[in-house]
C-alpha positions in Angstrom: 140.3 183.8 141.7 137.1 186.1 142.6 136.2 184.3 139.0 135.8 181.0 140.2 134.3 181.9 143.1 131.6 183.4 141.7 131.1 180.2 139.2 131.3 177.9 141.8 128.3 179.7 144.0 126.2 179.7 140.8 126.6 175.9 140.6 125.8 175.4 144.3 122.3 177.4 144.1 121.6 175.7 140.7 121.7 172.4 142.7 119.4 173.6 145.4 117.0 174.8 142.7 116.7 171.4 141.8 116.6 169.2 144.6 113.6 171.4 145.6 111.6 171.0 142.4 112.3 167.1 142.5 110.5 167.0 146.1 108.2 169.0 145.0 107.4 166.3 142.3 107.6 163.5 143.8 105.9 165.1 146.7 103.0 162.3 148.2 100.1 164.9 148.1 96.3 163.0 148.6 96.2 159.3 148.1 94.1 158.8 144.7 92.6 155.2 144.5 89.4 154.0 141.8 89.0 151.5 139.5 87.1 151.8 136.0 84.3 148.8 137.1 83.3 147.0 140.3 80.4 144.5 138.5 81.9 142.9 135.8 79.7 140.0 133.4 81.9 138.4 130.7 79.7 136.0 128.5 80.6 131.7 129.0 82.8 131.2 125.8 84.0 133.7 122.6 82.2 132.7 119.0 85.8 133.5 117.6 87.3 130.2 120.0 87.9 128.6 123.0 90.1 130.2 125.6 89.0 133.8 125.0 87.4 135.3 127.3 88.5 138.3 128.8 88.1 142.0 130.3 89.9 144.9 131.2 89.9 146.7 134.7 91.6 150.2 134.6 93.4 150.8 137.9 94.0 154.6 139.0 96.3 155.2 141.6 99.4 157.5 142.7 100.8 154.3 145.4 101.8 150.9 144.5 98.5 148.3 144.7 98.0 144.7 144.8 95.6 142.5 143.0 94.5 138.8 143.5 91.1 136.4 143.1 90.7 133.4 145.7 93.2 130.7 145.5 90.1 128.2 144.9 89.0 129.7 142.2 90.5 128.1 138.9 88.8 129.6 136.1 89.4 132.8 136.8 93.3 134.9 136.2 94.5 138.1 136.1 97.2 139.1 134.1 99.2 140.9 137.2 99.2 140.6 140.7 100.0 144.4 141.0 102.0 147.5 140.2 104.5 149.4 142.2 103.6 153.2 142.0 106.8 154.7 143.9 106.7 158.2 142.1 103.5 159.3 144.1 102.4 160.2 140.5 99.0 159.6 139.1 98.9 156.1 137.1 96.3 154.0 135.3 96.8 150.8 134.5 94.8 148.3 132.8 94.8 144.9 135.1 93.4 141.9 132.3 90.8 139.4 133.9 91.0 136.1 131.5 88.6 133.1 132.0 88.1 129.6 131.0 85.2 128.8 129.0 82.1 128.2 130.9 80.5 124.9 130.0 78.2 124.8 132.8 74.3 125.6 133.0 74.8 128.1 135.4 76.7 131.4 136.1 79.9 131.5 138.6 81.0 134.5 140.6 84.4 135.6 141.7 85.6 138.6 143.9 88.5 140.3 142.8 90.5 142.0 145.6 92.7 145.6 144.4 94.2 147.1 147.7 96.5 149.8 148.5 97.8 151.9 151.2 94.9 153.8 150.9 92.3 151.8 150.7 90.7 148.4 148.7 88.4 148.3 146.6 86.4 144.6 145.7 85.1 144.0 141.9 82.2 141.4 141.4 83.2 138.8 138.5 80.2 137.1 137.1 80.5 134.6 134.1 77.6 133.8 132.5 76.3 130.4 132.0 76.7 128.5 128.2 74.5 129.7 125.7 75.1 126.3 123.1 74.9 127.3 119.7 75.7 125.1 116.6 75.8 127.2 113.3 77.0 126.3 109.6 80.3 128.5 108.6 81.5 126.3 105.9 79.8 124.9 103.1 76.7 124.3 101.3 72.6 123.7 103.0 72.5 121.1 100.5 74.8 118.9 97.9 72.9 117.6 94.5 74.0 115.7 91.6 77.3 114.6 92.7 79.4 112.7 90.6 79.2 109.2 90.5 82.9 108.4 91.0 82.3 110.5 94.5 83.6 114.1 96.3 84.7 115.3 99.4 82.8 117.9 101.0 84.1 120.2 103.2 81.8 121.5 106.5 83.0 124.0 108.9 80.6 124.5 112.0 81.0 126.7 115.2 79.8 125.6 118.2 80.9 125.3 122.2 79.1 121.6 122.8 80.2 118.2 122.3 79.0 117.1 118.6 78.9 114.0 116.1 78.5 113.7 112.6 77.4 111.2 110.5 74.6 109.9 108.5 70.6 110.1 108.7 69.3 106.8 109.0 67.7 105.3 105.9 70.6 107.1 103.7 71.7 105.3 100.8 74.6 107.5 100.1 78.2 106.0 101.8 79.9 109.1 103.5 83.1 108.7 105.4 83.8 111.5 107.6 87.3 111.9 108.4 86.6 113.6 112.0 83.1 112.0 112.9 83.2 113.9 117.2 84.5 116.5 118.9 83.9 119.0 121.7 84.4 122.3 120.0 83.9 124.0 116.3 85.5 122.2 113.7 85.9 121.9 109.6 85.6 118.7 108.8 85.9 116.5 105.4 82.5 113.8 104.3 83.9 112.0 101.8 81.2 110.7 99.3 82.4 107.2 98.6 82.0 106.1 94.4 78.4 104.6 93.1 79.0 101.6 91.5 75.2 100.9 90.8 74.7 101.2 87.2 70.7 101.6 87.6 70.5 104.0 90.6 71.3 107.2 92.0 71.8 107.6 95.9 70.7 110.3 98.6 70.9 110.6 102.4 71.2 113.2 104.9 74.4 114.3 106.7 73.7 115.2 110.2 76.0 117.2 112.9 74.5 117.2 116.2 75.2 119.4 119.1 73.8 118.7 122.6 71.5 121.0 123.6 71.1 122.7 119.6 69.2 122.6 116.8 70.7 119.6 114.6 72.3 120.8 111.1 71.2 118.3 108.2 72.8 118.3 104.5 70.7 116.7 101.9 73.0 115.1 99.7 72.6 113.3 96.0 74.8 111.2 93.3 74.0 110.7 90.1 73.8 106.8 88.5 77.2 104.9 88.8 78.8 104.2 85.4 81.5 101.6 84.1 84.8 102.6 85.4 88.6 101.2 85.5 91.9 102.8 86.1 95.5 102.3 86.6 96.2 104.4 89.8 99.8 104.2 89.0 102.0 105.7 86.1 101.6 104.3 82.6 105.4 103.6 82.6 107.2 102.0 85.7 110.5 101.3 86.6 111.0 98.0 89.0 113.1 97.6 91.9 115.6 95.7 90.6 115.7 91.9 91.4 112.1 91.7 92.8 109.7 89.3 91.3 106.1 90.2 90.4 104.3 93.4 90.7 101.0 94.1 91.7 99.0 97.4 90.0 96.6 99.7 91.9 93.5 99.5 90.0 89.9 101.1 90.6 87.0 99.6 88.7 83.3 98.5 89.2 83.4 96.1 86.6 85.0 92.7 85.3 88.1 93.4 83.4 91.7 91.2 82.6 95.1 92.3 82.3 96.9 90.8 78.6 100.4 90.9 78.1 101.0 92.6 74.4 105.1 91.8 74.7 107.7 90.7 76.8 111.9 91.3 76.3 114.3 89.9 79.1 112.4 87.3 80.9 111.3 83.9 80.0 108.0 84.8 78.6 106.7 81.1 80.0 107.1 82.6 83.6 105.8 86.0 82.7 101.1 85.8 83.3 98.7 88.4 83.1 95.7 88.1 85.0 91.7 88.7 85.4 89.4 89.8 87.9 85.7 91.2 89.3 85.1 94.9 90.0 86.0 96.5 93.7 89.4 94.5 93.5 92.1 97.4 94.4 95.3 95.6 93.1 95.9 93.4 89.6 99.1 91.0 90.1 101.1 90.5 87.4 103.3 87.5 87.9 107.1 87.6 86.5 110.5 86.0 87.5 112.8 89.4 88.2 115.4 90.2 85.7 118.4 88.2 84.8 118.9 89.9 80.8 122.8 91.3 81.0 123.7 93.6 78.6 120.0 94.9 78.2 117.1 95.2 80.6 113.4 93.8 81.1 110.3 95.2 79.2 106.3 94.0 80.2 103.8 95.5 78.6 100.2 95.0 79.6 97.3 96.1 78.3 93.8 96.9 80.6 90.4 96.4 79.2 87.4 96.0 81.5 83.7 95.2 80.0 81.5 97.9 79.2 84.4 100.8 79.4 85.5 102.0 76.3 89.3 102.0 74.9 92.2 100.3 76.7 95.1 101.1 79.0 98.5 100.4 78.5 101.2 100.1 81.1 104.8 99.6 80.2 107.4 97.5 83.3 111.1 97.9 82.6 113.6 96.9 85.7 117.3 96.1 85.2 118.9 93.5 85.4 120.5 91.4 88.4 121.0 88.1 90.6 119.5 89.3 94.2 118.7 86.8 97.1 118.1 87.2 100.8 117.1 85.8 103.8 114.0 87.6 104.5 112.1 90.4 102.9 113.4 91.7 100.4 114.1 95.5 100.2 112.1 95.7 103.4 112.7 98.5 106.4 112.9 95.9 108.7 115.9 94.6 106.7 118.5 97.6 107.4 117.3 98.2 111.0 119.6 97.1 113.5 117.6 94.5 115.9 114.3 94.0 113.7 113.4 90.2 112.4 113.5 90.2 108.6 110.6 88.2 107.9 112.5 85.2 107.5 109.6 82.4 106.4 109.4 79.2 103.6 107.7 81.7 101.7 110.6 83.8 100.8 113.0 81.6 101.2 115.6 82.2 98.3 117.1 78.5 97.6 115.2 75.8 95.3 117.7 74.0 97.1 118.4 73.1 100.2 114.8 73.9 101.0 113.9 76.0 104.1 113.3 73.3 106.5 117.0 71.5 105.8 118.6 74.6 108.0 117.9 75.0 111.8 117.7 77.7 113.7 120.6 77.4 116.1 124.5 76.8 115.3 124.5 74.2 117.8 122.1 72.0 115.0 123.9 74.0 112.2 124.3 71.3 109.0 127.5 70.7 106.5 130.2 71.9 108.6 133.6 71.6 106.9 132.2 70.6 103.9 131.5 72.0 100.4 127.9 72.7 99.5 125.9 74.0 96.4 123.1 76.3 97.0 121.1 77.1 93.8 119.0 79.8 93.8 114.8 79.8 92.3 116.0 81.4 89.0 118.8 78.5 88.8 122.0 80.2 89.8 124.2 78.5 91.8 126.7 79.5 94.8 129.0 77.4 96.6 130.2 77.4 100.2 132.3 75.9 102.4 132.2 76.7 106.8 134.1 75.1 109.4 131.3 76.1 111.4 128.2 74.6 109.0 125.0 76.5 108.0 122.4 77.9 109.8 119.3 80.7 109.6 118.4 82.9 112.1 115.3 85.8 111.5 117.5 88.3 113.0 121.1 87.5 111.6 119.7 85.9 108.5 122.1 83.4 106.5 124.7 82.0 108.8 127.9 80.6 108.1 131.5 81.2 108.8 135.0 80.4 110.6 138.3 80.2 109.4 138.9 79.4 105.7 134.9 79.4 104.9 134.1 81.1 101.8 130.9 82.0 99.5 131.3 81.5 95.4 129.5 83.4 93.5 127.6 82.6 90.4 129.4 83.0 87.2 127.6 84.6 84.3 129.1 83.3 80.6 130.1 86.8 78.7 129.9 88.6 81.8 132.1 89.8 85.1 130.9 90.7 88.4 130.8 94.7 88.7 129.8 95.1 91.9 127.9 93.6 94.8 125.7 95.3 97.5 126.0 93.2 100.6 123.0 93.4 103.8 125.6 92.3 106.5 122.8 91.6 109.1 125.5 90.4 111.9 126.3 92.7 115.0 130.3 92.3 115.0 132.5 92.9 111.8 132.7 91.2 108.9 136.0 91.2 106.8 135.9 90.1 103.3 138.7 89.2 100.8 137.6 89.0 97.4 139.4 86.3 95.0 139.0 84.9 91.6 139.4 81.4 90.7 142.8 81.8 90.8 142.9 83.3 94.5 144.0 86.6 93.5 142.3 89.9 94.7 139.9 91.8 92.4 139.5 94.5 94.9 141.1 95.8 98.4 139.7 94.0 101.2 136.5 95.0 102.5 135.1 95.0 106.1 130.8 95.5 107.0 130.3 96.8 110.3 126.7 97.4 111.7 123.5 95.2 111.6 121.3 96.0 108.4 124.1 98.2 106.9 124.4 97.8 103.3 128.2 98.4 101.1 128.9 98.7 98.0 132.1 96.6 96.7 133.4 97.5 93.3 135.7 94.2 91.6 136.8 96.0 88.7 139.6 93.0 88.5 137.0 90.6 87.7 136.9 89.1 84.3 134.2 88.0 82.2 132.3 84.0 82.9 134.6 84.0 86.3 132.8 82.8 89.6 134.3 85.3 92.0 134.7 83.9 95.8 134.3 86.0 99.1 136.6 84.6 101.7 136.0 85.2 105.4 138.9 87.2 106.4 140.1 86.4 110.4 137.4 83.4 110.8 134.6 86.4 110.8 131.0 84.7 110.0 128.6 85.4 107.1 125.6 86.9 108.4 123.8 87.8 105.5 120.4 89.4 104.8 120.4 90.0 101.4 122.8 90.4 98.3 122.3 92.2 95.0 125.2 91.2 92.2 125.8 93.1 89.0 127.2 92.0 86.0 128.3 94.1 82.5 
């Protein structure tokens, strides 16, 4: 017992001991109060960027202090508005002044307030007035003997003013400049345009200006233009299927015509080559789209332009289909719910009826309850029947329906339907029941919900030279956009 007495006593004077070493520690003592600076200058703008100025005051101090800069004053922060010193300790602490840029002609002044219990202490902030300055970082003082088919040059330039680029007058060079103003430094791209004049070179000066700096100029030169033409395309491409024509990128400064070498899979009465005069970007050839089953289309066409040596060769392959629409073909607009399709005479998909024999409205709509032939610009035929007669709409596209209407489709001799993609461009659902001649099913019923949305509908019961039918299932209308039909 006399044990644990004498334990417990040493505790109790241990914890004596160190309450009085902890007030001796955090004992007040003298106040202590300074900062590092009280004039401060910090230049109008950073050559590394904007948004960069900045300084550091060093706060020393064994109380808690307070910091701030007038309320009216906008281009001028600190970092904190204080610090809490509650050990009575000694402390220094770095309080960051940040600053906008200064664009101005002249310098601004702040006063910068640090109090404490034992005192304040007030810090002059000057900001010096802009010192503009416009200096070359990227690039060359001068460009010669660029080629004639043209370059991009790339100039990088620091400076804090407003500046412009673009060409000395009397140049004879063409430049683009792909950023030609701007407020701060920048790297920007001049883009020396081809020379298409066979008998002279060109030169001209690019200029950035700056306000209030020296300008910079660029001499720049191009050597004498020679004959050029190019595909700016693959040498082989393969078509969208069931789109007619195609037109080729081409770059050229001279006269040049596009000959057709062979043709396989289109009626090589309907397939043209073409012609044309240099600067024309785009060289149409002209072809009815693919309709060869059990093979595929091939147009080759071969590029000569005068005065440029050799020939080009491009190769068109594209398999084969029966596609039509009401509208543009293969177009955004065409599977985006809400968007007009383009409907117009010019792609109008029927040699017959022509455009203008359908209205616009199902109150005017024509044929109702009554079998019609539609034959397509290739000569394909369909055949429809609606309770409700035909219309067009450039939202809805081709517009038919009710109960018992129907749309046959064209029967290909040696060939069955494999498939159809359907553009279902109505906003309710469209059931469809697909029959052969004999009005049984070559597939499970099918339903298209959502304007624009295109399905896929396998018939693997079709057989070959049979015109399968789609029949409207519960009176549900046709709104079609556009169909593609495959046949093997």
């Amino acid at each position: 017992m006399k044990k644990i007495s004498i334990i417990f006593a040493a505790l109790a004077a241990a914890a004596v001991s160190a309450v009085s070493c902890l007030e001796r520690e955090f004992e007040e003592g003298t106040p202590v109060f300074s900062v590092s600076n009280t004039e401060f200058f910090l230049p109008s703008d950073m050559y590394e960027g904007q948004g960069l100025v900045c300084d550091t005051i060093w706060v020393t101090c064994n109380r808690s202090w307070t910091a701030s800069v007038p309320d009216t004053l906008d281009w001028i922060s600190l970092d904190k508005d204080g610090h809490q010193g509650l050990s009575g300790v000694n402390e220094r602490t770095p309080l960051v002044i940040k600053c906008t840029d200064n664009l101005a002609d002249q310098d601004r002044s702040a006063l910068l307030s640090v109090s404490s219990s034992a005192g304040k202490q007030t810090i002059n902030i000057t900001q010096g007035a802009i010192r503009r300055r416009l200096v070359l970082v990227k690039g060359e003082r001068g460009y010669s003997d660029l080629s004639y088919e043209g370059d991009t040059l790339r100039i990088g330039f620091n400076t804090n003013c407003p500046w412009t680029a673009q060409l000395k007058q009397g140049s004879t060079i063409d430049v683009l400049f792909d950023s030609s103003k701007g407020d701060s430094s920048a790297e920007i791209e001049a883009i020396v345009q081809e020379n298409d004049d066979l008998t002279t070179s060109k030169q001209g000066t690019i200029v950035i200006n700056a306000e209030g700096c020296r300008s910079i100029e660029i001499p720049v030169t191009q050597l004498i233009g020679e004959p050029i033409f190019r595909m700016e395309c693959a040498n082989e491409i393969k078509l969208d299927e069931g789109i007619s024509n195609f037109e080729v990128p081409i770059h050229t400064n001279m006269s040049w015509k596009a000959e057709l070498i062979s043709v396989k899979g289109y009626d090589s009465t309907k397939v043209l080559g073409t012609s044309g005069i240099k600067g024309m970007k785009l060289a149409k050839i002209t072809f009815p789209y693919c309709t060869n089953f059990g093979g595929d289309g091939e147009i080759v066409v071969r590029f000569t332009a005068d005065k440029v040596e050799g020939e080009q060769i491009l190769t068109l392959r594209q398999d084969p289909c029966i596609r039509f629409g009401v509208g543009n073909l293969g177009s955004e607009e065409m599977y985006t719910a809400g968007a007009k399709i383009g409907l117009s005479a010019n792609n109008w998909p029927f040699a017959s009826p022509v455009y203008s024999y359908l209205t616009t409205s199902y109150l005017t709509a024509k044929d109702m309850n009554k079998v019609t032939e539609w034959e397509l610009l290739n000569g394909y035929k369909l055949t429809a029947f609606s309770p409700n007669g035909f219309w067009k709409n450039s939202t809805t596209g081709w517009m038919f329906g009710g109960v018992g209407s129907y749309l046959i489709l064209p029967a290909v001799e040696g060939f069955a339907l494999k498939d159809f993609l359907l553009c279902y461009r109505g906003t309710g659902t469209f059931k469809g029941d697909v029959l052969n001649p004999n009005k049984e099913p070559v597939c499970e019923r099918f339903f298209s919900a959502g304007q624009g949305v295109v399905i896929k509908v396998v018939t693997d019961g079709a057989k070959p030279g049979e015109a399968i039918g789609i029949y409207a299932g519960d009176g549900t209308n046709f709104d079609i956009g556009e169909m593609t039909l495959h046949y093997e």
